[in-house]
C-alpha positions in Angstrom: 86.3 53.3 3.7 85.7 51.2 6.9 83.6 52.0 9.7 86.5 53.7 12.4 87.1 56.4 9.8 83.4 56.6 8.4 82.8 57.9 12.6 85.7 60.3 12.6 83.8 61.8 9.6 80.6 61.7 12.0 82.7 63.5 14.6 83.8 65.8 12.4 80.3 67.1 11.0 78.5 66.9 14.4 79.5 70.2 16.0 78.3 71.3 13.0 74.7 70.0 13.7 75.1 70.6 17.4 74.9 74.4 16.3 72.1 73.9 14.0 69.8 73.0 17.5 70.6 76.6 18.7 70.4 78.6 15.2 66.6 76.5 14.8 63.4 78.9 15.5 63.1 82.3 16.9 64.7 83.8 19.7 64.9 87.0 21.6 67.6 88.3 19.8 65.3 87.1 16.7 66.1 84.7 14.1 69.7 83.7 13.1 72.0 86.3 12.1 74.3 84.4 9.4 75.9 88.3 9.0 77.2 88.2 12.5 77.0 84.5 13.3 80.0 84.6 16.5 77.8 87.5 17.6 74.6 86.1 17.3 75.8 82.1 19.1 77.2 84.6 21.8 74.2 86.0 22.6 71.7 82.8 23.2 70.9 81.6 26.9 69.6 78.7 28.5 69.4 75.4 26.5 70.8 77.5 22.9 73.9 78.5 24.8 74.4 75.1 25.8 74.2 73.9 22.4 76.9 76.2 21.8 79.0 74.9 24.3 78.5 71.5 23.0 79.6 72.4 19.7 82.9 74.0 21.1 83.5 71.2 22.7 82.7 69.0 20.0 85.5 71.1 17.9 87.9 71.0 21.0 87.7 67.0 21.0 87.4 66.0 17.6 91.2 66.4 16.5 92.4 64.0 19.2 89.4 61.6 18.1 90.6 61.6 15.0 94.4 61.1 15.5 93.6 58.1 18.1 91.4 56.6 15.4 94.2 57.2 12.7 96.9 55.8 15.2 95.2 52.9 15.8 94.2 52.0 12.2 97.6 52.2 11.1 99.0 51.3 14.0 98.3 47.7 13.2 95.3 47.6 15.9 92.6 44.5 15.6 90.2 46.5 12.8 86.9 45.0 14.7 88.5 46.7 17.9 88.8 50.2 16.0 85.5 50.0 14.5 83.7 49.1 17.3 85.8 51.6 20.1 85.3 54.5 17.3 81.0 53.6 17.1 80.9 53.8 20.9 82.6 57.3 20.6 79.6 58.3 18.3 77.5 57.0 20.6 79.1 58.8 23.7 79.4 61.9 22.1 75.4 61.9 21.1 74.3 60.9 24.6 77.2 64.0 25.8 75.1 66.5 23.9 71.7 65.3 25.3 73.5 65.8 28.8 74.5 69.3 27.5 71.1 70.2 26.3 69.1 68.9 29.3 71.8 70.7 31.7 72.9 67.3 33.2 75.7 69.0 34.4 77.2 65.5 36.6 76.3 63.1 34.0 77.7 65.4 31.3 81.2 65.4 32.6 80.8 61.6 33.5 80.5 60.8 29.7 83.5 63.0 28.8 85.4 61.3 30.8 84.0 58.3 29.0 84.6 59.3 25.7 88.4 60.5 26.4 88.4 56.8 27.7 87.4 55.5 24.2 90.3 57.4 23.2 93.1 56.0 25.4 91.6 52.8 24.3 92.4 53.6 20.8 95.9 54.4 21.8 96.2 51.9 23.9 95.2 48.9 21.6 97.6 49.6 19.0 100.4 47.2 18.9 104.0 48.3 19.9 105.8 48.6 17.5 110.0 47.9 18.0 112.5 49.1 16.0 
């Protein structure tokens, strides 16, 4: 498996850990309540809530992620060019939850917009293909 598709993996799993930050230690409301788990995520404030919001949003983005990345791959796109737009992704959507956490609220948005870039980049470097 190359690199490109090893990252939509990555992006696939990372909400996943996103929500781990909010379930971790005590809380008002107590630990984390895996019996009522929507419940419990909807109840958090402050920097947990956040981390919630950051998983949503990490589930809202991933599909087209992963369809640009697949598009691109068998699109006939340079693989270096895939590989390397699909790490900086990764790397976009890491540095997006540390703006999410820290309640960056101007920079947050700044490195969406960067990451749906990544994406049009994908689309946008696969060859056109004529019938």
């Amino acid at each position: 498996m190359n690199i490109a598709f090893w990252c939509v993996f990555i992006a696939g799993v990372m909400p996943g850990l996103t929500s781990l930050i909010a379930k971790i230690g005590k809380t008002e409301q107590g630990h984390f309540d895996n019996n009522n788990p929507r419940q419990w995520l909807g109840g958090l404030d402050g920097w947990r809530a956040r981390s919630v919001a950051a998983m949503q949003n990490g589930f809202e983005g991933f599909p087209l992620f992963a369809a640009a990345v697949i598009i691109a791959q068998f699109g006939g796109a340079a693989q270096e060019s895939v590989n390397l737009l699909a790490m900086g992704y990764i790397g976009i959507r890491v540095v997006f939850t540390i703006c999410y956490l820290k309640d960056w609220a101007t920079l947050r948005s700044l490195v969406w917009f960067a990451g749906i870039g990544v994406i049009l980049s994908l689309l946008c470097i696969t060859p056109a293909v004529s019938a």
